[in-house]
Kinemage of the C-alpha trace (Angstrom):
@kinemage 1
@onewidth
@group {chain A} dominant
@subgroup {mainchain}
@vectorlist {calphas} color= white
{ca unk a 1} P 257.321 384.195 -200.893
{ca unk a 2} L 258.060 381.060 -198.413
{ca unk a 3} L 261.597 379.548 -199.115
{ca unk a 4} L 261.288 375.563 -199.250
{ca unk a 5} L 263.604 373.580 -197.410
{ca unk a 6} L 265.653 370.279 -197.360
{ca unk a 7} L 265.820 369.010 -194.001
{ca unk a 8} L 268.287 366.117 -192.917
{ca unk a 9} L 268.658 363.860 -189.900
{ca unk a 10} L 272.899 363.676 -189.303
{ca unk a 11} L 273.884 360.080 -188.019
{ca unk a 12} L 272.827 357.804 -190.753
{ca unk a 13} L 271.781 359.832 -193.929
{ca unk a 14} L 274.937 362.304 -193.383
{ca unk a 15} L 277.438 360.155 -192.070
{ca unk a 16} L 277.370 356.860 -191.071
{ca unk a 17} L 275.856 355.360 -188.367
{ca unk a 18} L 278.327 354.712 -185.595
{ca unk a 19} L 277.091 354.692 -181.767
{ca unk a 20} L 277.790 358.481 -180.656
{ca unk a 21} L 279.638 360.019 -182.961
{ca unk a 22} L 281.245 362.883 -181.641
{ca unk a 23} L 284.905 363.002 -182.477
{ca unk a 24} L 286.116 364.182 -186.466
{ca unk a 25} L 288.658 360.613 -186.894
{ca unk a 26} L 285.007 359.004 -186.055
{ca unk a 27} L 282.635 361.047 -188.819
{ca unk a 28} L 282.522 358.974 -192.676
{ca unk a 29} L 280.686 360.710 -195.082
{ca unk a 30} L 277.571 358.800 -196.402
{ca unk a 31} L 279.114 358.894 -200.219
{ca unk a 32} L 276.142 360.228 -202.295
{ca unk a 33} L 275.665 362.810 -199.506
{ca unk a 34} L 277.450 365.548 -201.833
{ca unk a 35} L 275.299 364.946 -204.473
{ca unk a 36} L 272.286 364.407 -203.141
{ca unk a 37} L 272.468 367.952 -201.038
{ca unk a 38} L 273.699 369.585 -204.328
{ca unk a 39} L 270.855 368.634 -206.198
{ca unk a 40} L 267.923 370.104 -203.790
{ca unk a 41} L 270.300 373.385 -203.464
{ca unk a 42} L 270.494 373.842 -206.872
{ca unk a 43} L 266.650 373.396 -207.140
{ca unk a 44} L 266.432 376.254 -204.462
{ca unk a 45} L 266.126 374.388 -201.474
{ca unk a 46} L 267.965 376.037 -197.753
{ca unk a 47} L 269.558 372.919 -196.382
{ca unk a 48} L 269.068 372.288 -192.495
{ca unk a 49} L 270.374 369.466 -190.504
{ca unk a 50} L 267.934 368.652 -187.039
{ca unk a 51} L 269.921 366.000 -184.950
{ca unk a 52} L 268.948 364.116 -181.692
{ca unk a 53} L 272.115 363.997 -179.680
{ca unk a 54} L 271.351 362.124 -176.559
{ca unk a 55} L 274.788 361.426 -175.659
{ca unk a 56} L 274.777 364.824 -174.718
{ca unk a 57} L 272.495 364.014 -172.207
{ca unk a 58} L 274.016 360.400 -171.343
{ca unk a 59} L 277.086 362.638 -170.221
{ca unk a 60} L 279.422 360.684 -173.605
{ca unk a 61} L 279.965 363.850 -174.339
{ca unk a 62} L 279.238 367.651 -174.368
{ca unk a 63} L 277.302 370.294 -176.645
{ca unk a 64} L 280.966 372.042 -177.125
{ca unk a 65} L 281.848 368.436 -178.562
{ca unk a 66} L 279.063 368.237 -180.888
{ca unk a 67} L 279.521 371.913 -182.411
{ca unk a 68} L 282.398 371.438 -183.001
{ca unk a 69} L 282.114 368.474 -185.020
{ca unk a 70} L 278.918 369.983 -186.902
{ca unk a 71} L 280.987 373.139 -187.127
{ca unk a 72} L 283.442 370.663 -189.264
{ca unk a 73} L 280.852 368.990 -191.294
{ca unk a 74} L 279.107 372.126 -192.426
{ca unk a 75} L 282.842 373.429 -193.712
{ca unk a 76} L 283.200 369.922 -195.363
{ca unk a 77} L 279.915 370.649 -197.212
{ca unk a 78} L 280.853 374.748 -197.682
{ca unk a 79} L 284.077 373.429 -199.462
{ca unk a 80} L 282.043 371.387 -201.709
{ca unk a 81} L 280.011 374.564 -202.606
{ca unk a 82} L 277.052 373.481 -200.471
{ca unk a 83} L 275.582 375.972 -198.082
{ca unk a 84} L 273.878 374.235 -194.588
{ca unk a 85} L 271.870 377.418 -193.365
{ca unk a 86} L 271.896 376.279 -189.654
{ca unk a 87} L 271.998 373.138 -187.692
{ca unk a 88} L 269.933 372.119 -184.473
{ca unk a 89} L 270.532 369.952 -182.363
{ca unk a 90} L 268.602 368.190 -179.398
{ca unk a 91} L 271.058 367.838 -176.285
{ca unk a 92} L 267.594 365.963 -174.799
{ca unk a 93} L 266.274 362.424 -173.661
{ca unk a 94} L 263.245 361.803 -171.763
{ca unk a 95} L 264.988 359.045 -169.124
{ca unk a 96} L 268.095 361.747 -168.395
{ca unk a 97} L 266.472 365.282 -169.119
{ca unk a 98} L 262.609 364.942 -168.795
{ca unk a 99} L 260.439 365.560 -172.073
{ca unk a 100} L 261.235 368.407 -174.537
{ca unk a 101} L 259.557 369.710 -177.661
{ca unk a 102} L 262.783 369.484 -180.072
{ca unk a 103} L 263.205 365.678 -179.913
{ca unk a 104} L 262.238 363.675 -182.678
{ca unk a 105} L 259.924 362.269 -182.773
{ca unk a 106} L 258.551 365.695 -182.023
{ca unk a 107} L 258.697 368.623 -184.567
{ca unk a 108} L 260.408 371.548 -182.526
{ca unk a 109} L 263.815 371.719 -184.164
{ca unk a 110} L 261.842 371.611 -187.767
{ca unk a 111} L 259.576 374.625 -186.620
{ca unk a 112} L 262.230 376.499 -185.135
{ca unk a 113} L 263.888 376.723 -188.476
{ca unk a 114} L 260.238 377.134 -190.466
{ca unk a 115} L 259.623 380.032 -188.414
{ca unk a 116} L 263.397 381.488 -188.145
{ca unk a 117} L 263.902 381.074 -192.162
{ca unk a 118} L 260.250 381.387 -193.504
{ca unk a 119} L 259.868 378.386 -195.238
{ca unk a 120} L 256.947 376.344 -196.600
{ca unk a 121} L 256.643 373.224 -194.820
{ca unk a 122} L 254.367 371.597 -197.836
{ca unk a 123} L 257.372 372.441 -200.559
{ca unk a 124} L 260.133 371.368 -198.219
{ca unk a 125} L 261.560 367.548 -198.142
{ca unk a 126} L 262.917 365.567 -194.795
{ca unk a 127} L 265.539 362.837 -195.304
{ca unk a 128} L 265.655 360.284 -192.460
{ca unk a 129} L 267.244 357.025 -191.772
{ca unk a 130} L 264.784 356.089 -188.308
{ca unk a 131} L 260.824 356.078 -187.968
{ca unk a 132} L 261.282 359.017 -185.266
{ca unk a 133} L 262.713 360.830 -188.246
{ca unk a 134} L 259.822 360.590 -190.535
{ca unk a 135} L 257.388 361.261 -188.089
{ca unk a 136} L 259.147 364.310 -187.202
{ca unk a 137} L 258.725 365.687 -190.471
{ca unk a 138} L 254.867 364.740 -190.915
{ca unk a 139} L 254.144 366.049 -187.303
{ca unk a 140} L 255.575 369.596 -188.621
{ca unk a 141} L 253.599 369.233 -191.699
{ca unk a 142} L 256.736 368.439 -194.331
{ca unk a 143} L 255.514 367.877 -197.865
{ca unk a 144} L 257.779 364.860 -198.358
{ca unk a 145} L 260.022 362.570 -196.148
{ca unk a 146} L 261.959 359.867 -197.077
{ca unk a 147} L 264.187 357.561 -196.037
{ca unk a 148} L 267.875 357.722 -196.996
{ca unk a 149} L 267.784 353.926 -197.507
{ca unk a 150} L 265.107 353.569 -200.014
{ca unk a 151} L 266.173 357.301 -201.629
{ca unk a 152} L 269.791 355.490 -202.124
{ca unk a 153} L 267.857 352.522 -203.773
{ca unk a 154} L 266.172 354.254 -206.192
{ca unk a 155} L 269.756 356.011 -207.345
{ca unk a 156} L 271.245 353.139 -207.974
């Protein structure tokens, strides 16, 4: 049996959008974040986080930066009882690095963890807060994406 999956983008449906967030004093929790995440885990859901970080790239900062920081969130969500099974992130961009396959729009960091975690892309849900985002998830074949704003909307 395929596990189904919740997929989120970081900046923007995790924390709030700031230019480059790298640094802990500079990471604010989007406030229904908790609940939302709880919610698809209790419904069975692994909970994945695929991030373009292109100031990786821009030389704003380094990879070591960013895990660090996502090392930090996940524990912020662990002591909240909410498990992240993995994060990926894209160090790429096309004007500094060349092309890759893992940045969204393109699928790669969502099929790494479908293959890596054997999920069912048709059961599993993508929240986004950009068009690349979306299209990410229907270029791997996600059942469902949405997009933070309109999922925060309908909450309300």
């Amino acid at each position: 049996m395929k596990n189904k999956a919740l997929f989120l983008d970081r900046d923007g449906v995790i924390n709030i959008e700031k230019n480059y967030v790298y640094k802990i004093s500079d990471f604010e929790f989007m406030p229904e974040i908790f609940q939302i995440t709880r919610e698809y885990q209790e419904q069975g859901f692994l909970i994945f986080v695929i991030t373009n970080q292109a100031g990786i790239a821009r030389n704003f900062y380094t990879e070591e930066d960013v895990i660090k920081l996502n090392n930090w969130m996940v524990e912020k969500f662990r002591e909240k009882g909410i498990h992240i099974s993995k994060v990926y992130i894209c160090p790429h961009h096309p004007d500094f690095t060349g092309e890759c396959e893992c940045r969204k729009p393109k699928p790669g960091m969502i099929l790494k963890a479908i293959e890596e975690f054997n999920i069912d892309p048709q059961k599993s849900v993508l929240i986004g807060d950009k068009k690349s985002d979306i299209l990410a998830g229907k270029n791997a074949k996600i059942g469902t994406n949405l997009y933070i704003h309109d999922l925060l909307k309908n909450n309300i």
